[in-house]
C-alpha positions as CSV (number, residue, x, y, z in Angstrom):
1,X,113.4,66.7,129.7
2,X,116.0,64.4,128.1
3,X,118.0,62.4,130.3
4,X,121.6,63.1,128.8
5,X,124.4,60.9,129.1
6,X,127.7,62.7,128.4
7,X,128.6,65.9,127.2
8,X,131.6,66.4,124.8
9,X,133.2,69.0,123.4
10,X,135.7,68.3,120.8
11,X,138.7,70.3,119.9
12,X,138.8,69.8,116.1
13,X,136.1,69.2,113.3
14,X,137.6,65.6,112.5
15,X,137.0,64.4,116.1
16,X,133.3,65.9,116.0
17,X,132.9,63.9,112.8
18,X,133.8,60.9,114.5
19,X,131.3,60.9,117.6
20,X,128.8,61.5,115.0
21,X,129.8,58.7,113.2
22,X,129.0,55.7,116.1
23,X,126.1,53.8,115.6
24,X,123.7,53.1,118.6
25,X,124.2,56.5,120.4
26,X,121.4,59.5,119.7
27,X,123.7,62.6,119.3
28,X,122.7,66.1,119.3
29,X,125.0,68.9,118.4
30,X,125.5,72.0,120.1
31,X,126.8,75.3,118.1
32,X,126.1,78.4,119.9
33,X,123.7,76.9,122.3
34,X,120.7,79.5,121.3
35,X,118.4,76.4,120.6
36,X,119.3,73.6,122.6
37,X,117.0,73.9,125.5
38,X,113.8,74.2,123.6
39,X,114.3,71.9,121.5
40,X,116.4,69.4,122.7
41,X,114.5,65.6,121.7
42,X,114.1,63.3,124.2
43,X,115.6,60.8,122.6
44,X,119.0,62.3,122.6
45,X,121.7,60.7,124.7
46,X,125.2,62.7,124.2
47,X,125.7,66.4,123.5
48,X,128.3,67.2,120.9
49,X,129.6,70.5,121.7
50,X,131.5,72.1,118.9
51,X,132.8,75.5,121.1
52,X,136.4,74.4,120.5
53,X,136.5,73.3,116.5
54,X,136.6,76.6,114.8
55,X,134.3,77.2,112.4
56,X,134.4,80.8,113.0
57,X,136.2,82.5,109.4
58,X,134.4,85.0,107.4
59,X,136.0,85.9,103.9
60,X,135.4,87.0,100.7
61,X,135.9,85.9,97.8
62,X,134.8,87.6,94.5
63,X,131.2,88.2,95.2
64,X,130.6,85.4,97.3
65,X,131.0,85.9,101.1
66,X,131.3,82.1,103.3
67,X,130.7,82.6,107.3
68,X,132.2,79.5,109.1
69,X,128.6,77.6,110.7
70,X,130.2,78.9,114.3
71,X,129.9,82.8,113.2
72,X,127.6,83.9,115.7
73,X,124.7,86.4,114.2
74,X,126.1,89.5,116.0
75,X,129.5,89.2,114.0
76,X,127.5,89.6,110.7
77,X,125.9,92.7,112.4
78,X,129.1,94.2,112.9
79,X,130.7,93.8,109.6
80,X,130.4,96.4,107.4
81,X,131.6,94.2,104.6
82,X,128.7,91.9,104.9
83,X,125.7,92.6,102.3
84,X,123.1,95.6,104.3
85,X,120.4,93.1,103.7
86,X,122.4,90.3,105.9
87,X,123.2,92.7,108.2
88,X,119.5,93.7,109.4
89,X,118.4,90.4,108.9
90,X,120.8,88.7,111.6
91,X,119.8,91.8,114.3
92,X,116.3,90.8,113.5
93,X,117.0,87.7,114.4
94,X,116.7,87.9,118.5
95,X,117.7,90.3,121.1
96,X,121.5,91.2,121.5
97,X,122.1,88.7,124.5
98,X,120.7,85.9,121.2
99,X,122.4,87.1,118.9
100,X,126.0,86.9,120.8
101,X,124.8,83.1,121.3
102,X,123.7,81.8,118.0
103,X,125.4,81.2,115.2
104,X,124.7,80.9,111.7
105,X,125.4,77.0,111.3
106,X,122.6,77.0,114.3
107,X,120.2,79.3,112.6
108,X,120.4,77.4,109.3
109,X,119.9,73.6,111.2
110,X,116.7,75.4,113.3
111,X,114.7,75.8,109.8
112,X,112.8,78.2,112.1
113,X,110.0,79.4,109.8
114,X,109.8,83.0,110.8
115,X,113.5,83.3,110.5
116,X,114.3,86.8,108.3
117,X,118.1,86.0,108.5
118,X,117.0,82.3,106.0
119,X,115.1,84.4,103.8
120,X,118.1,86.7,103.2
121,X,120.3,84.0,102.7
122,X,117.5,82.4,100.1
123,X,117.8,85.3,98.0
124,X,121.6,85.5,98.3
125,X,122.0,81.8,96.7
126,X,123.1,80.9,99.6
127,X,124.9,77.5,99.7
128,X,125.1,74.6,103.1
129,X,128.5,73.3,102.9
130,X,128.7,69.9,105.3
131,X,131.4,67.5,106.3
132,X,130.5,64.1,107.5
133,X,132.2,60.8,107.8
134,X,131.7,59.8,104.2
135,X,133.1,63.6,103.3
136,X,132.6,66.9,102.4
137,X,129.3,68.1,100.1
138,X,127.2,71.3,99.1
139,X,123.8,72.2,98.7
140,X,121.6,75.1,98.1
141,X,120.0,76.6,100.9
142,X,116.4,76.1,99.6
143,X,116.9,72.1,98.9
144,X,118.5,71.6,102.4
145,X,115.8,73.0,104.3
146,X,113.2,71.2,102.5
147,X,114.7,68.0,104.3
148,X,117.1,69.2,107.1
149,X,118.1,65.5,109.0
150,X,118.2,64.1,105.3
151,X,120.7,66.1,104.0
152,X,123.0,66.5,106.8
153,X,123.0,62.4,107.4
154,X,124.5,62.9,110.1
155,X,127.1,65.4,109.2
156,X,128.1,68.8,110.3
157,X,127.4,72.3,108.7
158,X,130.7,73.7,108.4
159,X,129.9,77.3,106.6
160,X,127.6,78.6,104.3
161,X,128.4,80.7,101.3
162,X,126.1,83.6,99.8
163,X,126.2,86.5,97.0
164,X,126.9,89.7,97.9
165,X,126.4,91.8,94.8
166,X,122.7,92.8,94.0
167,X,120.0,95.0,94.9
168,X,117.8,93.8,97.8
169,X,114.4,94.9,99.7
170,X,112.7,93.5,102.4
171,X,109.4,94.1,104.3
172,X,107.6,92.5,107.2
173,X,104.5,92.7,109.1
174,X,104.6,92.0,112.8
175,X,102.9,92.7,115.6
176,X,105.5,94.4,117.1
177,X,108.5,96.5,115.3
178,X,110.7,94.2,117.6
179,X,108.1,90.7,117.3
180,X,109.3,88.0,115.0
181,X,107.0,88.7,111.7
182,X,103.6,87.7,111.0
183,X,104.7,87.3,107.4
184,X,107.8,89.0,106.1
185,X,109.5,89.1,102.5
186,X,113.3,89.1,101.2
187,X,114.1,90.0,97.6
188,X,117.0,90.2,95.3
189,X,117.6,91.3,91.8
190,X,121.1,89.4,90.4
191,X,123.3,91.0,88.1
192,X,121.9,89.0,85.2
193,X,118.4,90.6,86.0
194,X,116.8,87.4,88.1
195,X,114.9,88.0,91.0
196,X,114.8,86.1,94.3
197,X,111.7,86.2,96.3
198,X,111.8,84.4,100.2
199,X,109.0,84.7,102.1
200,X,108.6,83.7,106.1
201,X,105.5,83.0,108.1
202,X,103.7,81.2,104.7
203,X,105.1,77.4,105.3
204,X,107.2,75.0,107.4
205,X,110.0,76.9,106.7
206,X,111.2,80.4,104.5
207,X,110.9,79.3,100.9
208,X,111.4,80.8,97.7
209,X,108.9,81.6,95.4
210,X,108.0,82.6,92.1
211,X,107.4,86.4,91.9
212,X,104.6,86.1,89.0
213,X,103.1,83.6,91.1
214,X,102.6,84.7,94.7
215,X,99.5,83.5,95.6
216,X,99.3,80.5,93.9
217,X,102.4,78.9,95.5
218,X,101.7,79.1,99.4
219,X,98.7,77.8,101.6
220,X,100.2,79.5,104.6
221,X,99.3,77.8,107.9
222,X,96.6,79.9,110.2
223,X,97.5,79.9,113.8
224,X,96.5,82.8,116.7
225,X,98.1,85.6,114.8
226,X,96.9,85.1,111.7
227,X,94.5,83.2,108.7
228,X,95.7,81.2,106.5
229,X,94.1,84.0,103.9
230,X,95.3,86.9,106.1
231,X,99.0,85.5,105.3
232,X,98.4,84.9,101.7
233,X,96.9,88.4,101.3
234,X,100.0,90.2,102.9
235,X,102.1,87.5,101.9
236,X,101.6,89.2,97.9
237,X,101.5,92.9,99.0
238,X,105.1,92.7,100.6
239,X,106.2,90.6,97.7
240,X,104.8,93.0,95.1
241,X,106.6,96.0,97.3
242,X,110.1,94.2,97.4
243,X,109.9,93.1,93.8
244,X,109.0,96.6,93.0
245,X,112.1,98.0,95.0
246,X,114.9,96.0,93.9
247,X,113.9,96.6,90.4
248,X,113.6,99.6,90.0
């Protein structure tokens, strides 16, 4: 276990920003705390608790909905506002006890491959707004996973923004009814009649792929659950049922 040296907990964004900001010191942040003890790196000497900085608004705007990064997952549960396909993503997430814990800012840093609640933000277009000492940016959901540490640079996730409008499927194949998924799929058709496809369980992370081209665009990783085949194989037959869903 890491050895930490101090534990802070900020009361505003700007002073959150700022601890980040020193050079020399290995800083993890703390959101809900959901993730911090199993993956905590060794290397980290201060805790940056951000508790006390806000982050919790949820409007809408138009047909784009933004959750502050500190929203935990059971808010979105609640909201009847929120798109249905958010909505049972985040309680797939974890247990209750989880989901009053994480948050979405949390859920969106873990990258955690099996994660339903990414794949329905994929599909939604969602968008990783962060704030860092050399300012504010925004990037889609897709590229910032790809490369999580590069593209906060130190930074802070302060919300993320998503589409609400849209028909949307999903399907999964677990184990259990209440096991994270073996392989599970998110789609999306847009009002201009473009589909979104997210798949979990295939790669490093949930990704988006092409929906003509399935197979051709994983090589899922094979571990005790499944082959790398098995997940391809169910991998297409969940895409080709959400695809089929959402546009019809």
């Amino acid at each position: 276990m890491p050895q930490i040296k101090a534990y802070h907990r900020p009361a505003n964004l700007e002073e959150a920003i700022r601890l980040l900001a020193r050079t020399g010191v290995n800083t993890a942040v703390v959101g809900g705390g959901a993730y911090i003890t199993a993956h905590l790196d060794e290397l980290v000497d201060e805790v940056v608790d951000l508790q006390a900085v806000g982050l919790t608004e949820v409007s809408y705007s138009g047909d784009r909905l933004t959750l502050g990064a500190m929203v935990r997952l059971q808010t979105i549960v609640e909201d009847s506002q929120a798109p249905a396909l958010l909505r049972e993503a985040a309680h797939r997430e974890g247990p209750n006890t989880f989901r009053h814990a994480a948050t979405v800012g949390g859920v969106v840093v873990g990258a955690g491959k099996e994660s339903e609640f990414l794949a329905a933000l994929l599909v939604s277009e969602a968008e990783v707004q962060m704030q860092s000492s050399r300012g504010s940016k925004s990037l889609p959901l897709a590229g910032f996973l790809r490369d999580v540490a590069g593209s906060l640079e130190g930074g802070i996730v302060t919300a993320v923004s998503l589409a609400t409008t849209g028909n949307t499927a999903s399907a999964r194949v677990g184990r259990t009814p209440a096991d994270q998924p073996i392989v599970a799929a998110a789609a999306r058709m847009a009002a201009n009649g473009q589909i979104y496809l997210a798949l979990c369980g295939v790669a490093a992370t949930p990704i988006l792929v092409d929906p003509d081209n399935v197979k051709g665009a994983i090589n899922p990783p094979a571990d005790f659950r499944g082959s790398s085949e098995y997940r391809r194989q169910v991998a297409a037959t969940l895409a080709k049922r959400v695809v089929n869903e959402v546009s019809s």
